[in-house]
C-alpha positions, -999 to +999 in steps of 0.1 A: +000+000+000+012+030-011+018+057+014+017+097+013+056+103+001+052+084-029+047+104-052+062+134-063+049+162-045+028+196-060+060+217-049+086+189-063+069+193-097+068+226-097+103+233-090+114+202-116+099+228-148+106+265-129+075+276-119+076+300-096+038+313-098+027+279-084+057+276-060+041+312-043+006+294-044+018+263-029+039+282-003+011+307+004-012+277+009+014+258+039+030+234+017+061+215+031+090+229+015+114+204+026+086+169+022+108+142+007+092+110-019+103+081-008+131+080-030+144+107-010+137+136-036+129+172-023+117+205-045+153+213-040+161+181-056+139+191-086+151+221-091+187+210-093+187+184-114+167+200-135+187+231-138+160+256-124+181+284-112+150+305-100+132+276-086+162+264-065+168+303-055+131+310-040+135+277-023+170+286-001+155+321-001+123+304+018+151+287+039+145+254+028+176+231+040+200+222+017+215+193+039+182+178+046+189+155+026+180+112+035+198+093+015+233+096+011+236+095-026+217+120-030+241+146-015+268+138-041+242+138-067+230+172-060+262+189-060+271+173-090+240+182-108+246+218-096+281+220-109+266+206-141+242+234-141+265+261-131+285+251-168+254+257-190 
């Protein structure tokens, strides 16, 4: 039986594709900013890997924790992706 941090989250997809309009919404309406799936993905996740500059930026701004992060592999991951990013 699935549980509730299965799927991706509102605020995960949002901040995967850069939209900030619905980030607001979703922030304005008491989202979790930091929920994690149960992979161990965040928003801040999302954002990353994606390359979503903006969305990543109004998440730290909204002090969402970068190391609040589960799973380990993740960590390594993320900077990765970031550095990645940072190149384009």
């Amino acid at each position: 039986m699935k549980g509730d941090n299965d799927a991706e989250t509102p605020l995960e997809a949002a901040a995967s594709r850069g939209n900030i309009v619905v980030m607001q919404m979703l922030l304005d309406a008491k989202a979790n900013l930091s929920r994690q799936s149960s992979s161990g993905s965040t928003a801040l996740v999302a954002g990353v890997l994606n390359c979503q500059r903006e969305a990543v930026k109004f998440l730290l701004e909204h002090d969402v924790d970068p190391n609040s992060l589960t799973k380990p592999s993740k960590g390594s991951r993320l900077a990765a992706a970031w550095f990645e990013c940072s190149l384009a």
